[in-house]
N, C-alpha and C positions, 0 to 999 in steps of 0.2 A: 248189230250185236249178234252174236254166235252163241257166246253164252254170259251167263252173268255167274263171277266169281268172287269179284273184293268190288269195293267201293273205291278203291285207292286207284285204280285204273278206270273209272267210270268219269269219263267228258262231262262235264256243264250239262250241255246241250242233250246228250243221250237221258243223265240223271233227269231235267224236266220232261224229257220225252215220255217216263215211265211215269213221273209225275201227274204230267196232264190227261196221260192214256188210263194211270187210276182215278180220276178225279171223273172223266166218261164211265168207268165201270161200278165207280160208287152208284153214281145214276140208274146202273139196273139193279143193282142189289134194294133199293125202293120200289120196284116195279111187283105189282103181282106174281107174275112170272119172271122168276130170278132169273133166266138162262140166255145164254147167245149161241147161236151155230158155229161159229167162228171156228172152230175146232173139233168140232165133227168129225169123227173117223180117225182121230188120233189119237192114240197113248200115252199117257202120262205115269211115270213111274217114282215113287215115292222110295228111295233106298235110305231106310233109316238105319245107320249102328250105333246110334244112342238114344237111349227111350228120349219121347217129347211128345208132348199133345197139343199144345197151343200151335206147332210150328205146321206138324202133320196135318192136322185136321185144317190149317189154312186152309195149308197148298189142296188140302182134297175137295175143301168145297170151291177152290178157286177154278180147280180144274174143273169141275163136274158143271158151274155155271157156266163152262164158255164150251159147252156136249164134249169134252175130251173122256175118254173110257180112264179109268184110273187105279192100277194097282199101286197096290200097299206090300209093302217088304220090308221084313222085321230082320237085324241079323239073328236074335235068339231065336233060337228053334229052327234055324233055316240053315243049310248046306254050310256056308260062313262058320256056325260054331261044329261045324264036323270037321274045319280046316278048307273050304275052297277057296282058293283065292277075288280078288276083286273081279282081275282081270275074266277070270270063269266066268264069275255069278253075272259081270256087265254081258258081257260075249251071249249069257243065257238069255239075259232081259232083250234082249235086242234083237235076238233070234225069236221071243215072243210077238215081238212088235213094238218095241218102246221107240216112242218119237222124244220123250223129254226125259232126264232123269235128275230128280231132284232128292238130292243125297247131303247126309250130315252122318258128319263120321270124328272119331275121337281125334284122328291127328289133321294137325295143322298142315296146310297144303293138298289134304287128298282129293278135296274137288279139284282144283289146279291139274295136278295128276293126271286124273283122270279126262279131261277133256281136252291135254296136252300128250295121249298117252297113244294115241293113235287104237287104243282099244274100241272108239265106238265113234258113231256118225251121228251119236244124237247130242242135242241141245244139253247141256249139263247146268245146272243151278245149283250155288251152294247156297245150303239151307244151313250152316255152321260147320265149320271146321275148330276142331281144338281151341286154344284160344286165340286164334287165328282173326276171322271174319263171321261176318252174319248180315250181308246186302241188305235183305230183306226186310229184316228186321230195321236198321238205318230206311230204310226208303220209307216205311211204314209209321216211322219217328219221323220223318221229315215232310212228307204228307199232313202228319198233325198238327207238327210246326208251321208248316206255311198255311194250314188252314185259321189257326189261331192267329199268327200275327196278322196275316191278311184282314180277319175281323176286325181285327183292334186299330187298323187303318184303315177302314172302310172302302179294304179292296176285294176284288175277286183274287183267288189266289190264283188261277190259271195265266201260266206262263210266267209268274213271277217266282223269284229266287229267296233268296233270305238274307241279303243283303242290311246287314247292320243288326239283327236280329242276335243278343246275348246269349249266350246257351250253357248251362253248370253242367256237369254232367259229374257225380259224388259215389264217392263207394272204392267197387273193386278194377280198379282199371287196368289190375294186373294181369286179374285170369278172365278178365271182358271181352269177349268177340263185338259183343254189341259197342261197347265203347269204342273197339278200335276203328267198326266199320262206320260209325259216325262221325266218330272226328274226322276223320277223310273226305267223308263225304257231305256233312254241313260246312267244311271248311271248304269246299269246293261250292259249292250253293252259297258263298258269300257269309256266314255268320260267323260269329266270334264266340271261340269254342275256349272254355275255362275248366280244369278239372281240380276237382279235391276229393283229398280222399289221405289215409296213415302214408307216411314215407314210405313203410314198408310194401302199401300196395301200388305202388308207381311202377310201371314197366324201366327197365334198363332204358337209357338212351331216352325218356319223355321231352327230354329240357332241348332235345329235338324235333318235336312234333311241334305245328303248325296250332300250339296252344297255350294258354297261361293256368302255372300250377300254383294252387295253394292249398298250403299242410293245415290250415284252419279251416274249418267249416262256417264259423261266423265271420270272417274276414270276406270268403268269398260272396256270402250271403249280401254283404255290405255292398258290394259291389254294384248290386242293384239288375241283378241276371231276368231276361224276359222270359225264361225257362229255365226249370232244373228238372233232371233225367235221376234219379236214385235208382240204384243198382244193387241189385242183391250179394251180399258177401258168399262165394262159390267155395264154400270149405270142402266140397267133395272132388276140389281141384287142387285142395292146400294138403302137402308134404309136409307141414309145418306151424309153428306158430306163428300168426303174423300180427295178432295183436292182441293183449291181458285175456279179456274175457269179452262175452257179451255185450255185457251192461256198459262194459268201458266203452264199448265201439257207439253202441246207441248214444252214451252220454256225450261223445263228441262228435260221432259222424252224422247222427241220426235226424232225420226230419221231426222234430219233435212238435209240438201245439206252438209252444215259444214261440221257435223259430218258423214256424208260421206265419206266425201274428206278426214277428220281425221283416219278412219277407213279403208280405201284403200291403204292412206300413211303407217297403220303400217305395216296392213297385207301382202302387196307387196312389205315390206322393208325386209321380213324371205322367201316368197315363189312366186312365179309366179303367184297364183292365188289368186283373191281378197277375202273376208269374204262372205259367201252365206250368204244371207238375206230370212227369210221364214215367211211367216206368218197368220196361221188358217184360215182369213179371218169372214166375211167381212171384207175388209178394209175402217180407214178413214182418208183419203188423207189429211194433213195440220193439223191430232191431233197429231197421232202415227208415221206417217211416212210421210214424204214428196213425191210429184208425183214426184221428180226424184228418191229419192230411188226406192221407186214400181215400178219404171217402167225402174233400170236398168238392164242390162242384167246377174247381177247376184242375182238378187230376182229372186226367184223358185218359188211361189205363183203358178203359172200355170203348172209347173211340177209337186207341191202337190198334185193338184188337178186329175191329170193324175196319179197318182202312188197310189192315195184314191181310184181308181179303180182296181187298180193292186193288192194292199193290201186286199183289201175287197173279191174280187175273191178269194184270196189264205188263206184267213179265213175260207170262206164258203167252200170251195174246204174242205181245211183239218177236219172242224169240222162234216161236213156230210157223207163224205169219210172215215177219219178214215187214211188215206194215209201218212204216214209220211217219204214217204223214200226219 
């Protein structure tokens, strides 16, 4: 790997490799001493032009565990809102010393761009493009995933895939980077990837994707899914109306207590263990998901979050390194 852009071009074999190399890096995030040498002496470059905290502050404490030196680059207040171009600002980063640069930018494709642009010699990671992709994010969901089913069959998850593993994934699929970079890539790890969510928020062309769509929310529930992924509705992406009000969207899309309870009922009527709930984040309590769901004990939300580090390490680990074994 050279760099990591989409999940749709991510091999089996490479995606467990990132897999099993975070599943090693969780191991020291337990240790006293969080750190590895591994990456000593090299720069890690954070190019954010859209605010984010969860995503930044991964990748910075991902870097800083494995000794990588690490700027932070904001485009407000920096040359970018005076008018420089990418091509500059990268050209500038790199002439500092940047060995990786890990960038989320508004339009779709500009990681791509840019590590197809002959502008620079370093390693490029997309941290979210437009509504494009978000690897990371996918890897760090799929991490959680194979560590939960793995439980629930009383395996170790290293080395294994997600083969036969159901997966809902609910909401906004339209303007979701995270939905698109997962379906790709749990549908390549073997699972069976199901979405719902309003007509309106279906991408053009889904009914061609490597998935099954339902316009009910309790239909899909019925199904009996060994995960569901609730997704935040992205209105500061919406041009538009895409559905009545709030309250309508919760009343039909929404992880409510109910359907909870309906969801627990099936899932624990085939196996011991209930439906893992997971979800991007932010969350918002009473749209998408109800505060008992969030906050039961089998939403992972907080182990995503914990495994977004894990993952992010064993990116940078492998794309700077070169270490694939």
């Amino acid at each position: 790997m050279r760099h990591l852009l989409s999940t749709a071009d991510l091999a089996a074999e490479d995606a467990l490799t990132i897999l099993d190399t975070a599943e090693e890096m969780a191991a020291v995030s337990t240790r006293e001493v969080k750190k590895l040498p591994t990456l000593r002496g090299r720069t890690v470059v954070n190019l954010f032009f859209e605010d984010s905290t969860r995503t930044r502050i991964s990748f910075e404490a991902a870097a800083k565990r494995l000794s990588a030196d690490v700027m932070n680059f904001s485009a407000k207040g920096s040359s970018v809102s005076k008018g420089e171009s990418l091509k500059d600002t990268v050209k500038t980063l790199e002439a500092i010393g940047a060995d990786a640069i890990v960038m989320r930018h508004s339009a779709s494709g500009a990681a791509a761009q840019l590590a197809g642009s002959g502008w620079t010699d370093c390693a490029v990671v997309n941290a979210g493009d437009g509504t494009h992709e978000h690897p990371t994010q996918a890897l760090l969901d799929a991490l959680t995933l194979r560590r939960g089913w793995s439980a629930a069959h009383g395996e170790s998850p290293r080395g294994n895939d997600l083969s036969g593993m159901k997966v809902l994934i609910v909401g906004d699929i339209l303007h979701s980077r995270v939905a698109r970079s997962n379906i790709w890539l749990l549908s390549t790890l073997g699972a069976q990837v199901s979405l719902a969510g309003p007509a309106t928020l279906m991408p053009y062309g889904v009914e061609n994707w490597p998935v099954t769509v339902h316009y009910g929310l309790d239909d899909a529930l019925a199904a009996g899914p060994d995960a569901v992924m609730m997704l935040r509705v992205q209105t500061e992406r919406m041009g538009g109306t895409y559905f009545p009000t709030a309250a309508e969207y919760t009343r039909r899309w929404g992880l409510s207590d109910e359907r909870l309870a309906v969801l627990n009922r099936l899932t624990l009527g085939e196996t011991d263990s209930p439906a893992l709930i997971l979800h991007p984040g932010p969350m918002n309590r009473g749209v998408e998901i109800s505060s008992a769901a969030a906050d039961s004990p089998q939403t992972k939300v907080l182990d995503q979050v914990s495994h977004g580090v894990s993952v992010r390490m064993a990116v940078l680990h492998l794309l700077l390194t070169g270490d694939h074994s």
